[in-house]
C-alpha positions in Angstrom: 4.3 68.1 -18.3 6.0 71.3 -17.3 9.2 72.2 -16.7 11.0 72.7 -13.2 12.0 75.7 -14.3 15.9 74.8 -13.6 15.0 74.4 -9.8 16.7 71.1 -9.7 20.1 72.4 -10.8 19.3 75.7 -8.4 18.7 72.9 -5.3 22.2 70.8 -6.5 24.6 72.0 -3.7 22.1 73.1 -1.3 22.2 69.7 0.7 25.7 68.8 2.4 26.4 65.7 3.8 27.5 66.0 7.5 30.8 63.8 8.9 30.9 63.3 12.6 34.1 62.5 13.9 33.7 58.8 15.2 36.3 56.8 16.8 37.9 53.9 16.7 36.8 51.2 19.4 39.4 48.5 19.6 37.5 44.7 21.3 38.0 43.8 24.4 40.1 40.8 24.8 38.3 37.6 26.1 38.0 37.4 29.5 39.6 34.3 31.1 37.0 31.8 32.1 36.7 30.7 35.2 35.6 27.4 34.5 38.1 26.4 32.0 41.7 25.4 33.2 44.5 23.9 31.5 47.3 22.1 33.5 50.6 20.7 32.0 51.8 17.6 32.9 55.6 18.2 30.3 58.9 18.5 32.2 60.3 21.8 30.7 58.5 25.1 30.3 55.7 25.9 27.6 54.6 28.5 26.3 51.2 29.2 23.9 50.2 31.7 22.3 46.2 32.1 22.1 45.0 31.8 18.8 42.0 33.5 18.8 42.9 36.3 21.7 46.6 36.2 20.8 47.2 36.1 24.8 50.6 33.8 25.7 50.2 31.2 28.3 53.2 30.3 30.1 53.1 27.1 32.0 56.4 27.4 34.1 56.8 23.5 35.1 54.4 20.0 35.4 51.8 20.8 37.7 50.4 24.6 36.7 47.3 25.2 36.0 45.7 28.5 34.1 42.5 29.4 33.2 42.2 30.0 29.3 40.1 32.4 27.6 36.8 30.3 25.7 38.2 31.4 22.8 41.6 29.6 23.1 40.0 26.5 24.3 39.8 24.8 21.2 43.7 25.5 20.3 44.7 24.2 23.4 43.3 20.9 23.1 45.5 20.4 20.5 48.7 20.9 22.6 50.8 17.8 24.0 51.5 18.1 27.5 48.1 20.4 28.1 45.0 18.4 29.4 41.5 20.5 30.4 41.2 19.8 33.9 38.7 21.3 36.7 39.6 23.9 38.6 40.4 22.5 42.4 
């Protein structure tokens, strides 16, 4: 076998590595959906923060209705005074 002839360490250095500025893209939050609406049916005011968008909901009285992000829906079930209801 022959020798390289110290070409390798000659070659060490030769290749950089190249960083490209990238940037930070932050998600979108959920967007509400249209076919998913809470009402309350409690006396005083309420309000919920979403768990998994982190949006609040403020129901101001019995009676209001919002629509809820999909990804809320499942923490709002849990709720008293919150029932999913159609959107009228």
């Amino acid at each position: 076998m022959s020798c390289c002839g110290n070409k390798r360490n000659t070659f060490r250095g030769v290749f950089t590595q190249e960083t490209t500025n990238t940037q930070s893209v932050q998600a979108e939050p959920y967007p509400p959906a249209v076919d998913i609406f809470f009402e309350y049916r409690g006396e005083k005011r309420l309000t919920v923060l979403g768990a998994s968008t982190g949006r609040r909901y403020s129901f101001d009285g019995q009676g209001v209705r919002l629509a809820v992000a999909a990804g809320d829906v499942a923490g709002m079930m849990g709720v008293p005074g919150l029932y999913r209801v159609r959107k009228t």
